[in-house]
N, C-alpha and C positions, 0 to 999 in steps of 0.2 A: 512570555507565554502564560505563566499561572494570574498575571493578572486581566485576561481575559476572561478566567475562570468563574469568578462570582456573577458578573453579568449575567453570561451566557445560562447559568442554570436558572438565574431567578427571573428570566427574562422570555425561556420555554424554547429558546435559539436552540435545536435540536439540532440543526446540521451544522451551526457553528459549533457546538459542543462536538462534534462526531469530529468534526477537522482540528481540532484542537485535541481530542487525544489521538489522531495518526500525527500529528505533528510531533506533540509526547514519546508516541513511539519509536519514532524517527530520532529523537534527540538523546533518548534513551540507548540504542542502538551505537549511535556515534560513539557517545560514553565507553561503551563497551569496545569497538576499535578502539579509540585511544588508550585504552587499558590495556589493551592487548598488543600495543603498540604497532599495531595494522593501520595503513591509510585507508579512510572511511571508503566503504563500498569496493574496494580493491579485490575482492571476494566476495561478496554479498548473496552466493549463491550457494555459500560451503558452509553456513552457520553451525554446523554439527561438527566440523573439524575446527572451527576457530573458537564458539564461545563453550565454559563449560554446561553442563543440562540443567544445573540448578537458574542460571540465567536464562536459558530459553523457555525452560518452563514457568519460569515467573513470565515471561512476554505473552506464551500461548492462552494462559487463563483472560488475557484481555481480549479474548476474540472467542467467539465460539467452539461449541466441540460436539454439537450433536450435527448427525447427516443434513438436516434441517440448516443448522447453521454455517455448515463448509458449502453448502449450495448458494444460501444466501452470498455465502463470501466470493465467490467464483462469478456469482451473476453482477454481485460489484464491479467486480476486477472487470468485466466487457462492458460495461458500463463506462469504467474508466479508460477503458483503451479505445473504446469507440470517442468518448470526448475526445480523449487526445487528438485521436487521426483527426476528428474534425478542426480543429484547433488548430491542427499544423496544416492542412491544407489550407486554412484560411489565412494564416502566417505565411505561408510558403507555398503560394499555389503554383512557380515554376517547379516545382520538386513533386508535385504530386503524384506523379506515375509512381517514383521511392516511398512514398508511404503504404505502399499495397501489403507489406508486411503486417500493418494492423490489423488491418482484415483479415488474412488470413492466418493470426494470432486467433480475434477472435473466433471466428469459423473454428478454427481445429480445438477450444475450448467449450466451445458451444457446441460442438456436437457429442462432449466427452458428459455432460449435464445428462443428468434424467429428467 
């Protein structure tokens, strides 16, 4: 991972820089299971009961924290779930009817947005 690092910034690759620190983050995180000797993502939803706050709060300063920025972060996240659906539909166009959960992930996300 970090030796994609020096490219990427001298090079103005702004969305490979951006996939390279959620990878960071991702690998980061692991760490922290293993430390905790938790199987990765076995919980992924309870981080307040598994890691301590000094750990999360070092994770959260890499993301935003103004209104501004928890929007911007949410209209990512439908961003990425609409990829997704597309993606899997196009992987897996018998299964399609089962994909309708992404939709209405984002629907019920995007109408919670101001």
């Amino acid at each position: 991972v970090l030796v994609a690092v020096p490219s990427m910034s001298s090079r103005g690759e702004v969305a490979s820089w951006l996939f390279q620190l959620d990878l960071l983050r991702i690998e980061l995180v692991k760490l922290w299971y293993l430390e905790a000797g938790i199987q990765y993502a076995a919980q992924y939803k309870h981080f307040r009961e598994i890691f301590p706050r000094r750990l999360l709060e070092s994770l959260l300063w890499t993301y935003p924290d103004t209104p501004e920025g928890i929007v911007s972060i949410s209209r990512a996240y439908l961003a990425l779930m609409k990829d997704m659906e597309l993606a899997l539909r196009r992987l897996f166009p018998e299964n399609a009817h089962e994909l309708g959960v992404f939709s209405r992930v984002v629907q019920r996300v995007g109408d919670q947005l101001p």
